[in-house]
C-alpha positions as CSV (number, residue, x, y, z in Angstrom):
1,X,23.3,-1.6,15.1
2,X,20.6,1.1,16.7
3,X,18.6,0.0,19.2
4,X,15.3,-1.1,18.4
5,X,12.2,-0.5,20.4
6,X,8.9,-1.9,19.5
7,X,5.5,-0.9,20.3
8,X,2.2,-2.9,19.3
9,X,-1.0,-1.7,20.2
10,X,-4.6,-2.1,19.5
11,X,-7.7,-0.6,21.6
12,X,-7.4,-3.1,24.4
13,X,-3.1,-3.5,24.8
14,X,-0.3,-2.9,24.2
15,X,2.8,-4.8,24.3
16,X,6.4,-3.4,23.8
17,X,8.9,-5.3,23.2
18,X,13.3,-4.4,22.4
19,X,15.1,-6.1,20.0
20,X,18.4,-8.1,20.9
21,X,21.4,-8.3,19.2
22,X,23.6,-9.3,21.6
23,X,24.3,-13.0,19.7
24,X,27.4,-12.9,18.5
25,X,28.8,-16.5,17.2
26,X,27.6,-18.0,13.9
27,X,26.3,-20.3,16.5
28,X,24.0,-18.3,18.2
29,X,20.2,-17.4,16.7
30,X,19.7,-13.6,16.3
31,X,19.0,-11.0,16.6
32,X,15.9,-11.5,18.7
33,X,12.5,-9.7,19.6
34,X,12.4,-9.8,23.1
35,X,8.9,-8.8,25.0
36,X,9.2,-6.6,28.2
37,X,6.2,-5.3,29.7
38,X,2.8,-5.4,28.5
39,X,-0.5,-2.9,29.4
40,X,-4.4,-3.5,29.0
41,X,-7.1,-0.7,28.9
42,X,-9.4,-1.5,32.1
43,X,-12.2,0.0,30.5
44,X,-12.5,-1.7,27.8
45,X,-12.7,-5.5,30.0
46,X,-15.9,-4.2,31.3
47,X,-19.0,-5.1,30.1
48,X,-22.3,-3.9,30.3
49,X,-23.6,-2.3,33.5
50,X,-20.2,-2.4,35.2
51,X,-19.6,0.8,33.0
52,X,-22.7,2.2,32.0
53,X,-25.9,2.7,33.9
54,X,-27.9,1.1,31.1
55,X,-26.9,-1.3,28.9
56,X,-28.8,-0.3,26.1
57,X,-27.6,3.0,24.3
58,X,-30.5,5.7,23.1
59,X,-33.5,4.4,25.0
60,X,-36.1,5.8,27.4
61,X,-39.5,4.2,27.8
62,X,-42.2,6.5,28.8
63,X,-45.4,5.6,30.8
64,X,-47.1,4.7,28.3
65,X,-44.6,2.2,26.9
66,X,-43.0,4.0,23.6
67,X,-39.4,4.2,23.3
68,X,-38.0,8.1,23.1
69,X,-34.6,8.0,21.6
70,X,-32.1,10.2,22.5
71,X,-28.4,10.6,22.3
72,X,-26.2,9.7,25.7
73,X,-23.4,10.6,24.3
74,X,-21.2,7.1,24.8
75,X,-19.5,7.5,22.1
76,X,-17.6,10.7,23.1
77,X,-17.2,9.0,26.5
78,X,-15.6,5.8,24.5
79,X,-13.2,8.4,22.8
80,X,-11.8,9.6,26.0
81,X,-11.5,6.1,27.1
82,X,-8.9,5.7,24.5
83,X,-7.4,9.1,24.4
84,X,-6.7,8.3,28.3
85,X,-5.0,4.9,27.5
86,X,-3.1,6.5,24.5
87,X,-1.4,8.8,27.0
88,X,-1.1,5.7,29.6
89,X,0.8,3.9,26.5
90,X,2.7,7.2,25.9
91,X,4.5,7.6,29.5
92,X,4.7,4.0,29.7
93,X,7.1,4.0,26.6
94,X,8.9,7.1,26.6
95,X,10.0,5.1,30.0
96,X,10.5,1.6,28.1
97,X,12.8,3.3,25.2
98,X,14.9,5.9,27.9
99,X,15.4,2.5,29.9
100,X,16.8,0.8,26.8
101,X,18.1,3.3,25.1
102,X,16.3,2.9,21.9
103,X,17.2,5.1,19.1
104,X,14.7,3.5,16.3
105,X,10.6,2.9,17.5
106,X,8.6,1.1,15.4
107,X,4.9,1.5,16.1
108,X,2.6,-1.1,15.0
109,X,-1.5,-0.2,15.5
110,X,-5.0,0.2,14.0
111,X,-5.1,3.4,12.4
112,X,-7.0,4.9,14.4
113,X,-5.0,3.9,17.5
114,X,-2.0,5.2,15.2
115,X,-3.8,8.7,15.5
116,X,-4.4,8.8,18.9
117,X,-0.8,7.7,19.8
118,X,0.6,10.2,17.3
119,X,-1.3,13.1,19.4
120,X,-0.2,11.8,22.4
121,X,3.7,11.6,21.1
122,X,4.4,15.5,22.5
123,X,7.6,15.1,24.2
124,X,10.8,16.2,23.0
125,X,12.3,12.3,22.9
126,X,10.2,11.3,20.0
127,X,11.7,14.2,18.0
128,X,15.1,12.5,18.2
129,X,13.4,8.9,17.2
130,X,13.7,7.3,14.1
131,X,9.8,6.4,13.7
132,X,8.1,3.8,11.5
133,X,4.6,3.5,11.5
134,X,3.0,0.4,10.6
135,X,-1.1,1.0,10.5
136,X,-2.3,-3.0,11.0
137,X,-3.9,-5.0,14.6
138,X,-1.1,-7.2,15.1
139,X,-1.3,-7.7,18.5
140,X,-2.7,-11.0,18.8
141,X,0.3,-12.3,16.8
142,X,2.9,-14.8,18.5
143,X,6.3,-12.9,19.2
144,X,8.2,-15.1,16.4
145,X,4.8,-13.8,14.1
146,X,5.5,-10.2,15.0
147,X,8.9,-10.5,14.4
148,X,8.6,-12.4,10.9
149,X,6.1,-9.9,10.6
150,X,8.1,-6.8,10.6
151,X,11.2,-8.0,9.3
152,X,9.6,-9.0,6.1
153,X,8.4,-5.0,5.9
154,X,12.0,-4.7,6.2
155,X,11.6,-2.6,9.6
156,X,13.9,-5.1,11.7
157,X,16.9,-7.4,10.7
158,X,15.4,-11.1,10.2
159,X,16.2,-13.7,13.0
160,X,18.7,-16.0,11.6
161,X,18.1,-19.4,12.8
162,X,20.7,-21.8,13.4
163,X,20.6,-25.7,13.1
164,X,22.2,-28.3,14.5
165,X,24.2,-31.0,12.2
């Protein structure tokens, strides 16, 4: 069986995990998703005037107390925030799957996330990847959930469980 690497990601984290099929006895559950190492986007646990100089976006009072709008450009700023932690997620796993020799990723995100991460994907390692692509937030999920979860899409083997008499 090819190794399986798993990455699941939404705007905030990302969590990888490998999958282990190392049980070998009809009396041992397998295989199973097993989580490594996790990463959050910094940015995105600030709030308010921790990251911006005012909280409120298009506003400028003038003396005489009417509101001018104009455009300060946050969202473009936002953008790179996530560009930047789509290539922090990108070195992080090209590490993760060289470590554990993964020869299959599966890549589980929003879609937008998906889009950033595909842009960041450049290096030569994820040309000889088998990729999957899985365009959904499942990140809050339970590891047994995410594992269910992908299974059932028929991306990894399901965990057979094994019960006692």
């Amino acid at each position: 069986m090819s190794k399986f690497a798993v990455a699941v990601i939404n705007g905030s984290q990302a969590r990888f995990f490998i999958l282990d099929s190392t049980a070998s006895s009809e009396y041992e559950s397998g295989p199973n998703l097993i989580e490594h190492e996790g990463l959050s986007d910094s940015t995105r646990e600030l709030h308010g005037q921790e990251l911006w100089a005012n909280t409120k976006t298009g506003r400028n009072r003038g003396t005489n107390g009417q509101a001018h709008s104009y455009d300060d450009h946050r969202q473009k700023h936002e953008i790179e925030f996530e560009k930047r932690f789509a290539n922090k997620i990108n070195s992080v796993m090209l590490n993760f799957i060289q470590t554990h020799q993964a020869r299959q990723l599966i890549l589980v995100a929003e879609p937008k996330i998906l889009g950033m991460m595909r842009e960041a994907m450049t290096d030569n390692l994820f040309k000889t990847l088998r990729i999957h692509e899985v365009a959904k937030d499942i990140c809050h999920l339970k590891l047994n959930q995410i594992h269910n979860y992908l299974a059932k899409k028929d991306l990894l083997p399901a965990c057979k469980k094994v019960y006692s008499r």
